[in-house]
C-alpha positions in Angstrom: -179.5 51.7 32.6 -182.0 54.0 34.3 -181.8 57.9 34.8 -184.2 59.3 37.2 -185.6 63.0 36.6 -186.5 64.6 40.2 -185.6 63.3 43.3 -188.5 63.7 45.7 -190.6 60.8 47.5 -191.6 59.8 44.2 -188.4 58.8 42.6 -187.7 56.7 45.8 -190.7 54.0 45.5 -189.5 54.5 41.7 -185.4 52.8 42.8 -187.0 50.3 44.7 -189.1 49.3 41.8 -186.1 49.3 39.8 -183.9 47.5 42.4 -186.5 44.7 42.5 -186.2 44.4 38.7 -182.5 44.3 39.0 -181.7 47.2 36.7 -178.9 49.1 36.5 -179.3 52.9 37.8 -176.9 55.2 36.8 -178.4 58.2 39.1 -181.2 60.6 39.5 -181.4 64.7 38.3 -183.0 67.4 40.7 -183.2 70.9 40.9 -182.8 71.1 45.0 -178.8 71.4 45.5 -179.6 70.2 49.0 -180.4 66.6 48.0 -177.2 64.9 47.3 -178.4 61.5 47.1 -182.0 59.3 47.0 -181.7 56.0 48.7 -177.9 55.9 48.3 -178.1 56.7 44.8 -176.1 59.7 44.0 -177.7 62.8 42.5 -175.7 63.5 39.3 -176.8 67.6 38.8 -179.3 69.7 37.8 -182.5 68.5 35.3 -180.5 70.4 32.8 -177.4 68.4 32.6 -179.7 65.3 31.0 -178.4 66.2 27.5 -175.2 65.4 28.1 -176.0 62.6 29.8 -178.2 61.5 27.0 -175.5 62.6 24.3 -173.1 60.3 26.6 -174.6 57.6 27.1 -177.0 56.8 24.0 -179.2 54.4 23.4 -178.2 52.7 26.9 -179.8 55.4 29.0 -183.6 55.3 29.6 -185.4 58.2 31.0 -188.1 58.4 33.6 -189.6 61.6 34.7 -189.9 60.6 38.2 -192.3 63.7 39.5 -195.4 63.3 40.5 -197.2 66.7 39.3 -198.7 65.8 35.9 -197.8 69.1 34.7 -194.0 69.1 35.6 -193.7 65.5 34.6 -194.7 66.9 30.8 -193.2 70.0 31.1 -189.8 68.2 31.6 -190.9 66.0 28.8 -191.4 68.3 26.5 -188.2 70.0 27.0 -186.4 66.6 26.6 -188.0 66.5 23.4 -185.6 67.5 21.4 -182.9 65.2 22.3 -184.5 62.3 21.4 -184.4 60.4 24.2 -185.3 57.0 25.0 -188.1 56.1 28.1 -188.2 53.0 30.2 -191.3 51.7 31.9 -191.2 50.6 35.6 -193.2 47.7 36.5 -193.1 46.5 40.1 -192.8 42.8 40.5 -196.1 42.4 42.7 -198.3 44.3 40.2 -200.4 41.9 38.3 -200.5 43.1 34.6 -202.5 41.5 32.0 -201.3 40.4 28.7 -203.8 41.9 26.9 -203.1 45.3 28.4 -200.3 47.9 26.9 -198.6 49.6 29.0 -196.7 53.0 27.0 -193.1 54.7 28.0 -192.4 56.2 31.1 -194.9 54.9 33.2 -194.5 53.2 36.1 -196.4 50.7 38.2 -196.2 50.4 41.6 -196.6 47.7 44.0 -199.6 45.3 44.3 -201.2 47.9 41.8 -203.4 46.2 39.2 -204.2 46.5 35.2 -206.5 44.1 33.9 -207.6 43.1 30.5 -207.3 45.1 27.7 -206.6 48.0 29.8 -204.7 50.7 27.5 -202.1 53.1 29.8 -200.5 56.2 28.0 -197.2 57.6 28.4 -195.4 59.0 31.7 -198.4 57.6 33.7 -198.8 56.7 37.4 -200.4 53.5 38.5 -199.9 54.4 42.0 -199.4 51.7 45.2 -202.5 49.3 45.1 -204.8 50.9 43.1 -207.0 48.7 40.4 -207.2 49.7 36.6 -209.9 47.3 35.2 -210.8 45.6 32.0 -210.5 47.7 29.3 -209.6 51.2 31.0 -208.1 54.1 29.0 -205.6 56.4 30.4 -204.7 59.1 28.3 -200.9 60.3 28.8 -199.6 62.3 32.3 -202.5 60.7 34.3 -201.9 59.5 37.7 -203.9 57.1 39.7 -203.5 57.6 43.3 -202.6 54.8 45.9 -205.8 52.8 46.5 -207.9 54.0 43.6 -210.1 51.9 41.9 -211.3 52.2 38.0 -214.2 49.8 37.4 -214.6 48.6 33.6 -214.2 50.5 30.4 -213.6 53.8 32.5 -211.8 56.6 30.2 -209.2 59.1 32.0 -208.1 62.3 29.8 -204.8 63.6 29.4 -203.2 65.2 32.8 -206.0 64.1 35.3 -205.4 63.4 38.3 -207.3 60.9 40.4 -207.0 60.9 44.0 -206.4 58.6 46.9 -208.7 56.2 47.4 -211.5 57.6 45.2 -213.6 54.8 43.3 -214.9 55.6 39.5 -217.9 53.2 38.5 -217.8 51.2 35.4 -218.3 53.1 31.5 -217.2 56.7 33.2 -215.7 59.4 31.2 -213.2 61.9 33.3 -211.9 64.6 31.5 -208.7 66.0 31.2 -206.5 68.1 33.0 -208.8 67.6 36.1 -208.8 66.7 39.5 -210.9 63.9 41.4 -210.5 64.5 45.4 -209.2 61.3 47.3 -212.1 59.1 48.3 -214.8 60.1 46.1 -216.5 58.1 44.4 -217.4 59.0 40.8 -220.7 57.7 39.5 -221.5 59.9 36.6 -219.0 61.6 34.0 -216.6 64.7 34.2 -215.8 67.1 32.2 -212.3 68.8 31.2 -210.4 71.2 33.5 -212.3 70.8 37.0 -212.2 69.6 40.1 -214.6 67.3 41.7 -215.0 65.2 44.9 -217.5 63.6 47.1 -220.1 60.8 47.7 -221.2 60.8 44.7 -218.5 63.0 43.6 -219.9 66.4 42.4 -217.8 69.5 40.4 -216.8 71.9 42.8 -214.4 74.0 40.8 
């Protein structure tokens, strides 16, 4: 049984994902009092009432932090910490994940999104709608991949980055963490940590 942390646009491609699995959803948390429900699921409180929840349902509650800010996502996470709770993984039915691949907690992968062989994806990622991770990828944890991004062969993501719609990362790149690629760049030579970068070729700009 699945409980949903935020309650934006996010955490609704997140229900359908789990309403094609045919999971069970107990509800979703948010902050905003003026969202009472998410696609007709009910909105159970605030992000703080999780430990109770947790504390009430055990080991039959899984967590994901459905936010798509990197930095909120592990903020919440490491508040959570302490309660030990358990996180699901969300994998759309129409992605095409390879056996070889491994695939951490809390992170979810969207529809007709990709991740080939040998391909390793850390915890509380986003593999957003469409986009490719290729043959033996690294995502470090809190990364998101953007709809319609593409990472060519042994590409390496840091912790936290963020790549953006659309933008293309050639094979054997390094990307930093904490940073930001701009929606359709295209990335043919390594990034460092903590900027932000876009274009054709895709060049630091911050």
């Amino acid at each position: 049984m699945y409980l949903l942390i935020g309650g934006g646009g996010h955490a609704k491609v997140i229900l359908d994902c789990l309403n094609a699995n045919k999971e069970k959803i107990l509800g979703v948390l948010d902050d905003n009092p003026a969202i009472k429900n998410v696609n007709g699921f009910p909105v159970l409180g605030r992000v703080a009432r999780a430990p109770a929840l947790l504390k009430e349902h055990g080991s039959k509650l899984k967590l994901i932090i459905s936010i798509g800010n990197n930095k909120h996502r592990e903020k919440i996470v490491l508040e959570l910490h302490s309660y030990n709770p358990i996180y699901g993984k969300v994998i759309h039915p129409s992605a095409i994940v390879s056996a070889s691949s491994f695939i951490d907690e809390g992170t979810v992968i969207m529809p007709n999104s990709v991740v080939n062989a040998s391909a390793q994806v850390g915890k509380h990622c986003i593999v957003n709608t469409a986009s490719v991770i290729e043959h033996d990828c690294s995502l470090e944890d809190f990364v998101h991949v953007a709809p319609g991004a593409h990472l060519c062969g042994n590409v390496k993501i840091g912790r936290g980055t963020h790549i953006g719609v659309g933008a293309n990362v050639i094979q054997n790149i390094s990307i930093g963490r904490n940073s930001i690629i701009g929606g359709g760049s295209n990335v043919i030579t390594s990034i460092p940590d903590s900027v932000t970068a876009f274009g054709n070729p895709a060049r630091i700009k911050k």
